[in-house]
N, C-alpha and C positions, 0 to 999 in steps of 0.2 A: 504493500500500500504506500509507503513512504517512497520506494522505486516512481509509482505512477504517477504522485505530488508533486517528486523534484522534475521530472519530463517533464508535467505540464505546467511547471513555473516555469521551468527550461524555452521552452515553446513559444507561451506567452512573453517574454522578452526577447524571442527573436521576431514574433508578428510586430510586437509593438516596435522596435528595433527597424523593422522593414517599413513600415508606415513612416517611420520619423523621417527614415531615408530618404522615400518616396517626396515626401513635404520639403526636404530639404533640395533636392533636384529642381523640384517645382519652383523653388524661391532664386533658384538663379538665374531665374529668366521672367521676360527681360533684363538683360545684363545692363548694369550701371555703363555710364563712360565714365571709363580706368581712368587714374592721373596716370602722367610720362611716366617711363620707365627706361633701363638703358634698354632692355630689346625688347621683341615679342615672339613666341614659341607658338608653334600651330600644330597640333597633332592629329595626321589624318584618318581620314574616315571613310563610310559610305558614300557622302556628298560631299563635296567642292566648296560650301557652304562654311566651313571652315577655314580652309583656306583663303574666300575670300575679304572674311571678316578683320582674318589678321592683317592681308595686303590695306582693306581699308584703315584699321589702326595704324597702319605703315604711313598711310597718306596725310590721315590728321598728326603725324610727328610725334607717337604716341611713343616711339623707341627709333633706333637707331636700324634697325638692320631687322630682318624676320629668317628665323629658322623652321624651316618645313620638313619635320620629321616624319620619317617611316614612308618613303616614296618608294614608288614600286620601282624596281630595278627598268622596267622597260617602257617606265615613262620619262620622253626625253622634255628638255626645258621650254624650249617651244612648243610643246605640243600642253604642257599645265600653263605656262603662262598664255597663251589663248582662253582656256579657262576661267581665268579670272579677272573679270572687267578694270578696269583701271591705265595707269598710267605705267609703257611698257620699259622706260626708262629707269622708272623704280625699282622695276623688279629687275630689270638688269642688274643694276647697280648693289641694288640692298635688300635682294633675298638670296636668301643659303638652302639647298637641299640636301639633305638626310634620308641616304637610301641603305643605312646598314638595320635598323627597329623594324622588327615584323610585329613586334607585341607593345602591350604598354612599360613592361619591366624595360625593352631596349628601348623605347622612346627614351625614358626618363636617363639612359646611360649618354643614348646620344646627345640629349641638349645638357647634360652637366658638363661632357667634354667641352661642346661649345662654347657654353658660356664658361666656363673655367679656362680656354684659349684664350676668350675676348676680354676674358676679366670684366665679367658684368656682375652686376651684384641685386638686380631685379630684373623681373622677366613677369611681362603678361603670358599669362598660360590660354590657348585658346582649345578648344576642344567644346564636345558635345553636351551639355547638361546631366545627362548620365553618368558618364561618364569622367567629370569634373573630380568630384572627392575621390575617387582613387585614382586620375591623373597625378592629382596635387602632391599625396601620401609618397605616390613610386621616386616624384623628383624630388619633392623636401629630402626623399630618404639618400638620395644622391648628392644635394646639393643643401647640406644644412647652411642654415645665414643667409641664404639669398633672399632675398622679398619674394613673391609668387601673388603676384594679382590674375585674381581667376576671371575670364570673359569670356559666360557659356553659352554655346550656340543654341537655339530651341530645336529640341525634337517633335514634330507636330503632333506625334501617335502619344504623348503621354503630357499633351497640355490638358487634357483631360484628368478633373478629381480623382472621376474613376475608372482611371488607370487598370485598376485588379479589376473588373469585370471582363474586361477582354482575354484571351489566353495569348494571343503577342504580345502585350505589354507588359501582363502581368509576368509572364516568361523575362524578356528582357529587364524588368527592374529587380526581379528576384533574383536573378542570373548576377547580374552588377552586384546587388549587396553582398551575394555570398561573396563575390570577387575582393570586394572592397572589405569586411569582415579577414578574408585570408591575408591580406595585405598588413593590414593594422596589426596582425596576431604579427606576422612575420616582422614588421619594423616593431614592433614592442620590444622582441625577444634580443632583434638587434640591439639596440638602446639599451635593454638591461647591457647584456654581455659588453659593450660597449664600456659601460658604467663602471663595469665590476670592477673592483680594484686588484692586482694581478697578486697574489698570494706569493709574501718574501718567505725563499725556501729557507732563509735560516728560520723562522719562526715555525717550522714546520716540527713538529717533535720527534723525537726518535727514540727507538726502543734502548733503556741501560744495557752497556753490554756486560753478561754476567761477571761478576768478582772472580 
């Protein structure tokens, strides 16, 4: 009986847990206009809609230069920068491609190289609304100290309250948290061990040797 209690507190602060999440997603869109920063990070997606929000924060002077992580190996640069409406000079000049991140964990390797070449020390983070809190988590854990201003693109399929009536939405937001859950456990564990203070082997005791 006590087995079936702690389940179903178990449970009950993962649904509540999933909801908060959900709420939370929901609250970063419409996205504020970000103050400056030295750059802006764009991490891609299903739609282009991302990349083009950052080229537009490229345009209002919002950072210095834009890094477009996770491009697919056999997209060449003329063929994205067609893509995305704007001024072609810009992106000539001051965007960078990142075609090594298949996932979110190499996104967040690739733009800490980045901005750790460039020595920037904040960065708009652009990316999907879903996918924002565990974007943020993968690079903080890459790049502690830098600022990270989040500017999340709307996903249209889950402007909707409710979300969990659907079985695609519900799937993708459920999907995200456990993600974003696995993530936090794994940077915690880091942090602890991190923290730990390394144990001095003389303080270590040793057994008397007999008389």
């Amino acid at each position: 009986m006590r087995l079936l209690t702690v389940i179903a507190i178990v449970a009950l602060i993962w649904l509540v847990g999933l909801f908060a999440f959900a709420h939370r997603v929901r609250e970063l869109t419409p996205a504020e206009d970000p103050p400056p920063a030295d750059a802006i990070v764009a991490l891609t997606g299903p739609s282009s809609e991302r990349v083009n929000a950052a080229v537009r924060l490229l345009e209002q002077g919002k950072g210095e230069r834009v890094l477009i992580s996770g491009v697919n190996r056999d997209v060449r640069r003329r063929e994205l920068r067609e893509l995305v409406p704007g001024s072609s000079r810009l992106f000539n000049c001051c965007v960078d491609l990142g075609f090594e991140a298949e996932d979110t964990v190499g996104n967040a390797q690739e733009i800490a190289a980045w901005a750790r070449d460039k020595d920037y020390h904040s960065l708009i983070v652009v990316t999907s609304d879903y996918h924002m809190p565990r974007s943020l988590v993968e690079i903080r854990g890459q790049l502690p100290g830098v600022k990270l201003i989040p500017y999340a693109v709307s996903t249209p399929s889950l402007d909707n309250a409710r979300w969990w009536r659907a079985a695609v939405t519900a799937r993708r937001m459920t999907l995200e948290y456990m993600k974003y859950l696995a993530v936090l456990g794994r940077e915690g564990m880091r942090r602890i061990l991190r923290e730990r203070p390394a144990q001095d082997p003389s303080s270590v005791p040793t057994e008397k040797a007999p008389a």
